[in-house]
C-alpha positions in Angstrom: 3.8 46.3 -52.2 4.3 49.2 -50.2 2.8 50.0 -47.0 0.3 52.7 -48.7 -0.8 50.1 -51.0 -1.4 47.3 -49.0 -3.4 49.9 -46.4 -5.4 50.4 -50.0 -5.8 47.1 -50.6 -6.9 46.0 -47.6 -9.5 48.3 -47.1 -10.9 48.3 -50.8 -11.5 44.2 -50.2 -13.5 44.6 -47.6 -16.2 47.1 -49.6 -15.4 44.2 -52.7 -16.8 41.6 -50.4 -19.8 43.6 -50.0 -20.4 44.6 -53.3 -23.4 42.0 -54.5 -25.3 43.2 -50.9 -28.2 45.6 -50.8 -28.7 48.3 -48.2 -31.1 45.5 -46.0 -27.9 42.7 -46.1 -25.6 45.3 -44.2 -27.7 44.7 -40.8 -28.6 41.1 -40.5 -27.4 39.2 -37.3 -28.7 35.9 -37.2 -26.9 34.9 -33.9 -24.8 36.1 -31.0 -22.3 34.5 -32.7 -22.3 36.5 -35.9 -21.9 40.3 -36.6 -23.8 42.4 -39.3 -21.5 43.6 -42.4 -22.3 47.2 -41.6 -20.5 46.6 -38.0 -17.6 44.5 -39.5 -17.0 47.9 -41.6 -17.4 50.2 -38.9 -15.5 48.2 -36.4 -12.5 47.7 -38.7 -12.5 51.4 -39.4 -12.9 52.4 -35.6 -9.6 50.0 -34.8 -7.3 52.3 -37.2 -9.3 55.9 -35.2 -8.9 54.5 -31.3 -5.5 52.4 -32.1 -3.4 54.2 -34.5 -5.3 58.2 -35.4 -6.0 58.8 -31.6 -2.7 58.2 -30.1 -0.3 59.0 -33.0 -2.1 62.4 -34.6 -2.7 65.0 -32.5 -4.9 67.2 -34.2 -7.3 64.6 -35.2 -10.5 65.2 -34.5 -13.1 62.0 -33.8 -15.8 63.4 -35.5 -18.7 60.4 -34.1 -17.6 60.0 -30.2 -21.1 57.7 -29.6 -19.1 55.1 -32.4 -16.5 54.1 -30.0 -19.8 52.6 -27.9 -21.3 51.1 -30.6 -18.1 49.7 -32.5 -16.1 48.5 -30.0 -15.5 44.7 -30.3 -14.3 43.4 -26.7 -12.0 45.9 -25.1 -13.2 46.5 -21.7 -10.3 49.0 -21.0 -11.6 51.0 -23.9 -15.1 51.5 -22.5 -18.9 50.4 -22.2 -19.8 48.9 -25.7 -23.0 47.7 -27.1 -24.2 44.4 -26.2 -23.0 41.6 -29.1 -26.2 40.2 -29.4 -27.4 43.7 -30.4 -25.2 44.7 -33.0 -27.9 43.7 -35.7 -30.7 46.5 -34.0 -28.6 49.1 -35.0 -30.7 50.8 -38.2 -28.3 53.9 -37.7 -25.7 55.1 -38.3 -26.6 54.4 -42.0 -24.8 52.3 -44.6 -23.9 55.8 -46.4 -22.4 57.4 -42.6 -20.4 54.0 -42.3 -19.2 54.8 -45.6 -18.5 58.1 -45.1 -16.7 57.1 -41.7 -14.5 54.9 -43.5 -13.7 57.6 -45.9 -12.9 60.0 -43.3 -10.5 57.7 -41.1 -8.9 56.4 -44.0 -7.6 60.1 -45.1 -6.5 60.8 -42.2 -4.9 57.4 -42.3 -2.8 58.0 -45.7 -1.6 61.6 -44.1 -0.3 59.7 -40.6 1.3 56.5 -42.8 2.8 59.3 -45.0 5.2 60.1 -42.1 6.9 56.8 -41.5 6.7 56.7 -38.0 8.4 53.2 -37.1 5.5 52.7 -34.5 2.7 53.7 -36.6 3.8 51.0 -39.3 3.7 47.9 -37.0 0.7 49.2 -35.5 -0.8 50.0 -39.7 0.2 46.1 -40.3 -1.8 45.0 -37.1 -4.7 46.8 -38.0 -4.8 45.5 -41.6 -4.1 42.0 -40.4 -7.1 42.5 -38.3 -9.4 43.7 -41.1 -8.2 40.8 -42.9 -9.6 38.6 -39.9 -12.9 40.8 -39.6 -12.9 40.0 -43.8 -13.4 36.4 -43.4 -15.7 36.8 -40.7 -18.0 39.2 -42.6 -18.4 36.5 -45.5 -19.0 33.4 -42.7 -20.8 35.6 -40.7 -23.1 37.2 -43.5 -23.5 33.2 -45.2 -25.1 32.1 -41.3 -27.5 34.9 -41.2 -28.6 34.7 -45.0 -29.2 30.8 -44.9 -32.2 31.7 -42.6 -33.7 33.8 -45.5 -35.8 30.9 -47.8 -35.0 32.9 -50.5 -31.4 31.4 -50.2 -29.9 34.5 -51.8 -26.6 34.6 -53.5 -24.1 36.7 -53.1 -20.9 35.7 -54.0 -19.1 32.3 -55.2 -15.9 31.5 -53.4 -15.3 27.9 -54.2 -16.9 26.9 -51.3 -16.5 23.0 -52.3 -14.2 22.3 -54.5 -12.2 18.5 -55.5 -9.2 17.9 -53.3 -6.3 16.3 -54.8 -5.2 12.9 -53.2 -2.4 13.0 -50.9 -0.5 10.5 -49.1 0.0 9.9 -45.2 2.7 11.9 -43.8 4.7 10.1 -41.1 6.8 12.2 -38.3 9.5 10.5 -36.6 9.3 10.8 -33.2 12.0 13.6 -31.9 12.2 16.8 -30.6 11.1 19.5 -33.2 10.8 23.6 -32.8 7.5 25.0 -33.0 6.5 29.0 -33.6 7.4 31.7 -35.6 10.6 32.6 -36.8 11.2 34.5 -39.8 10.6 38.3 -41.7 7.5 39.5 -41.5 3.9 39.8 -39.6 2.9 37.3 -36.8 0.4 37.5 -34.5 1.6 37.3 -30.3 0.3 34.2 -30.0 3.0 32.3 -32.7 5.8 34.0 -31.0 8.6 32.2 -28.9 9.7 29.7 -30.7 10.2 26.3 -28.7 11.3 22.8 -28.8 8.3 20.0 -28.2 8.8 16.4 -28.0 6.4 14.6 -30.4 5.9 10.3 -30.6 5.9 9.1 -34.0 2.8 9.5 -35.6 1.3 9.5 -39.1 -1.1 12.7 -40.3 -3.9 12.2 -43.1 -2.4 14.2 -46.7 -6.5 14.7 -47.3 -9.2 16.4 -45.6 -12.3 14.1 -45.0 -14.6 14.6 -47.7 -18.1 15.1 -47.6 -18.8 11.6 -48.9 -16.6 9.9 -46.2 -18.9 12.0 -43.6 -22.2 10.4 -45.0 -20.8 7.3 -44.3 -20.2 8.3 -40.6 -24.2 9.9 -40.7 -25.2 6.9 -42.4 -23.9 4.6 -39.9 -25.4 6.4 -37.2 -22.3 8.2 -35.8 -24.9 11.2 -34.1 -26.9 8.2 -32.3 -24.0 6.6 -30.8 -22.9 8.1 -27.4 -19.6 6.1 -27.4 -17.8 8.3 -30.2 -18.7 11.8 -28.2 -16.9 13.8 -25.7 -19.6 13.7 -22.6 -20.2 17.5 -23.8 -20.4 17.0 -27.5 -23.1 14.4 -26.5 -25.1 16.6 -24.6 -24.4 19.1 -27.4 -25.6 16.8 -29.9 -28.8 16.1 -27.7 -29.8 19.4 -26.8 -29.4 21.0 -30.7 -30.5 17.8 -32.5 -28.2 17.9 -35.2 -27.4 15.2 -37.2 -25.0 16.5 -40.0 -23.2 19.6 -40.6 -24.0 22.6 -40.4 -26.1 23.9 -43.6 -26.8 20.6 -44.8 -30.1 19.8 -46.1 -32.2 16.0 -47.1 -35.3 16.4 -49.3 -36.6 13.7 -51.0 -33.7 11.4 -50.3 -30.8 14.0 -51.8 -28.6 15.8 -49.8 -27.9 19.7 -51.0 -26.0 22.7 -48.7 -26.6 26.1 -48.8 -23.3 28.3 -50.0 -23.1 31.9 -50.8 -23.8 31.4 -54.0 -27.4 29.5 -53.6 -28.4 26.1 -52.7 -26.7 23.6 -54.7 -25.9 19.3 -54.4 -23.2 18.2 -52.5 -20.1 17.4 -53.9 -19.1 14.4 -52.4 -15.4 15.0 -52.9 -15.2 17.9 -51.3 -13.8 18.6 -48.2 -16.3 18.6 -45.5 -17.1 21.7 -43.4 -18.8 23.3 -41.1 -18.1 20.7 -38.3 -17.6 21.4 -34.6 -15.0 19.5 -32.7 -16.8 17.8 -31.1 -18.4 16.6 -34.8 -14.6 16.5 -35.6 -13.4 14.1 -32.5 -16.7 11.7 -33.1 -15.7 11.6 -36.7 -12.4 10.4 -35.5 -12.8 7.8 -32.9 -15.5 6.5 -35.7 -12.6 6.1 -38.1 -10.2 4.5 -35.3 -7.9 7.9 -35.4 -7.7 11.2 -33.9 -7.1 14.2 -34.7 -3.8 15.9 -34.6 -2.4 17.9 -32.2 -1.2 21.9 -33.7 2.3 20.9 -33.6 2.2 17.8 -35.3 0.0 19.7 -37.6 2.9 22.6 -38.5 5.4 19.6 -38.1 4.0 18.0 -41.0 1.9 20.4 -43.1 5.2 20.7 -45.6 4.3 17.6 -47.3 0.5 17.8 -47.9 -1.8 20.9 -49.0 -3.8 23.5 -46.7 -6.1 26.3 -47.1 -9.6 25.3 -48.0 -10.3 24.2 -44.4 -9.9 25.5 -41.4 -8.8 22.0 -39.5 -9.4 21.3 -36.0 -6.4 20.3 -33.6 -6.7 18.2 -30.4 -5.0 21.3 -28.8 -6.4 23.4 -26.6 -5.8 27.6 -27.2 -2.8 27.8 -24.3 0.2 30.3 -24.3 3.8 29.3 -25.6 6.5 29.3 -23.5 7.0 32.8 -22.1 4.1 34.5 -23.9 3.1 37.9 -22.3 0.4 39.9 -22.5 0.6 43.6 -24.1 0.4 46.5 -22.3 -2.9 48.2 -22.7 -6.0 47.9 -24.7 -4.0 46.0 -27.5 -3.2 43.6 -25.0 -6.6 42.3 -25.1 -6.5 41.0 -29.1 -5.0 37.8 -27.6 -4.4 36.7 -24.3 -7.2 36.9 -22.2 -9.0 33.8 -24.6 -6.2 31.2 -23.9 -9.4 29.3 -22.1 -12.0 27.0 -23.0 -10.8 26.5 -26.8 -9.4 24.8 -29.5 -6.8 25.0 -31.5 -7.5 25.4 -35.5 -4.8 25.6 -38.3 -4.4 26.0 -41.6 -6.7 28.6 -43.4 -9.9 28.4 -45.5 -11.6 29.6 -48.6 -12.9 32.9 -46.9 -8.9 34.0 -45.7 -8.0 36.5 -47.6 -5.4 36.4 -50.0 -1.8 36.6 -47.5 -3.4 36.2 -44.5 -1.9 32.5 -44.2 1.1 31.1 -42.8 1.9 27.4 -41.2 2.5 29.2 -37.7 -1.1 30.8 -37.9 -2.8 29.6 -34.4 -7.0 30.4 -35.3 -9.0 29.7 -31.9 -12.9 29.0 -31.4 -15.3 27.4 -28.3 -15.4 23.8 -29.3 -19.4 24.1 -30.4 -19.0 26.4 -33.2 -18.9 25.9 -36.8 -20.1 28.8 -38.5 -16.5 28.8 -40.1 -15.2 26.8 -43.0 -13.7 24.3 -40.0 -12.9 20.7 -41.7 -11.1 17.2 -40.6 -7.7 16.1 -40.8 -7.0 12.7 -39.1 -3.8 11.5 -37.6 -2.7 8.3 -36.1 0.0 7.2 -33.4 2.4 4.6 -34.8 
């Protein structure tokens, strides 16, 4: 696929996503946590205008200067932006002038990748990696704030819980392996620098933990017993008063989950989702295991199947060996999180379609779970 295409691709998904939505859908923000699908558009398309069409074509002309305020994500060396917790108050610009921005940026686009500036590509293949990220996010995003409508609308079905094929314990021998990206192709800063780590022999789990084995760990009162919990995933669980995952539901005895395409039973088999790490850790110690750490993970992910989960890592979000940050705004995309969070690999149902790899290093505060984030247990041997 060419470079045109996949710039066509990429931005024609994210209006497919949004396709079952009506105009009211494109500004619900149900959290701080979460971002309206209007913004995700808007902010996707202002990435290509301030990153690539500013710099690179000098007779563009930005057409909405109050956008780069109210679309910029977290670069600080960009400018004053609106406040997260506000993106959901903005009525205006409409859902047609999002559109029509869109349209505009991405003609002006086509023109500049017409030219085949070196520069301009990688920079093109970092902004549609980035829409792809801002893609899953709209769908998580957009499922958090609608599951606080009672209407439980639906809006899409992406095989949210599916059956998981059995898979057998993978054992790694305990050696020194090399861990990072090396190959053709896009990586993001943080998989670069390949390096040798010394792992102990250990065993990793060929399935997910399913939703049934997690009602065993409910049932047996795994949210009541302080002993399983990380002191701040105790006083997490305390201060929230949760007692399952995240969208789960008991009426009358049965448990159902709300998924993007309506309320429905839950399928026992499935992988679970929706957990924290600290859900994640207690589910662990319960079982007598752990969980892995990211290199074991991409040591032994080879042998069993990935992708429906997002799968939390006893690693914290730290820099390889020699890791540096970029020079200017882009710098920010990465570095300056490497604090305070946790390692996830793998990918999930809501990744788009090429937007995986084994090397892919995700990153959230260990609290959240507004993603598809699931378990995969290991054990030292």
């Amino acid at each position: 696929m060419s470079i045109e295409e996949q710039f066509n691709h990429v931005r024609n998904h994210s209006l497919f996503l949004c396709r079952n939505l009506i105009t009211e859908d494109f500004s619900l923000q149900a959290s701080e946590e979460v971002s309206p699908p209007k913004w995700h558009l808007a902010h996707t398309t202002w990435f290509f205008e301030q990153f690539i069409l500013v710099p690179f074509q000098p007779d563009y002309v930005v057409k909405q200067p109050q956008f780069n305020f109210l679309f910029n994500s977290y670069y600080n060396s960009l400018g004053n932006r609106t406040a997260r917790n506000q993106r959901g108050l903005m009525t205006r610009p409409s859902v047609e002038e999002v559109l029509e921005y869109r349209n505009y940026v991405d003609e002006e686009m086509r023109t500049l990748i017409s030219i085949k500036d070196t520069k301009v590509m990688e920079l093109v293949v970092l902004g549609l990696n980035h829409e792809q990220q801002h893609q899953e996010l709209l769908v998580t995003d957009l499922k958090f704030s609608l599951w606080h409508n009672p209407l439980e609308p639906k809006v899409m079905d992406i095989g949210e819980y599916l059956d998981q094929s059995d898979g057998d314990w993978v054992e790694i021998k305990e050696g020194v392996y090399e861990i990072g990206f090396d190959g053709e192709g896009f990586c993001f800063d943080n998989e670069l620098n390949r390096h040798k780590v010394f792992l102990h022999a250990c065993k990793i789990s060929g399935n997910l933990v399913s939703n049934g084995e997690y009602l065993e760990f409910i049932n047996a009162g795994g949210y009541e017993d302080p002993i399983l919990w990380h002191d701040e995933g105790w006083a997490w669980v305390n201060s929230q008063n949760h007692k399952s995952p995240l969208y789960w539901e008991k009426e009358d005895g049965k448990w159902s989950y709300y998924t993007l395409d309506g309320r429905k039973e839950i399928n026992w088999n499935s992988p679970v989702s929706h957990v924290n790490f600290y859900e994640a850790a207690a589910f662990a110690n319960w079982k007598g295991k752990r969980l892995p750490t990211e290199f074991e993970w991409e040591i032994a992910q080879k042998d069993f199947s990935w992708g429906s989960r997002w799968e939390w890592t006893n690693s914290a979000y730290l820099p390889y060996p020699g890791f540096k940050i970029a020079p200017g705004a882009l710098g920010e995309y990465n570095g300056k999180f490497m604090v305070n969070q946790m390692v996830l690999r793998g990918a999930s149902v809501a990744t788009p379609e090429g937007h995986s790899r084994p090397t892919y290093r995700n990153f959230f505060h260990p609290h959240l779970r507004w993603q598809f984030m699931g378990i995969r247990l290991a054990e030292s041997i």
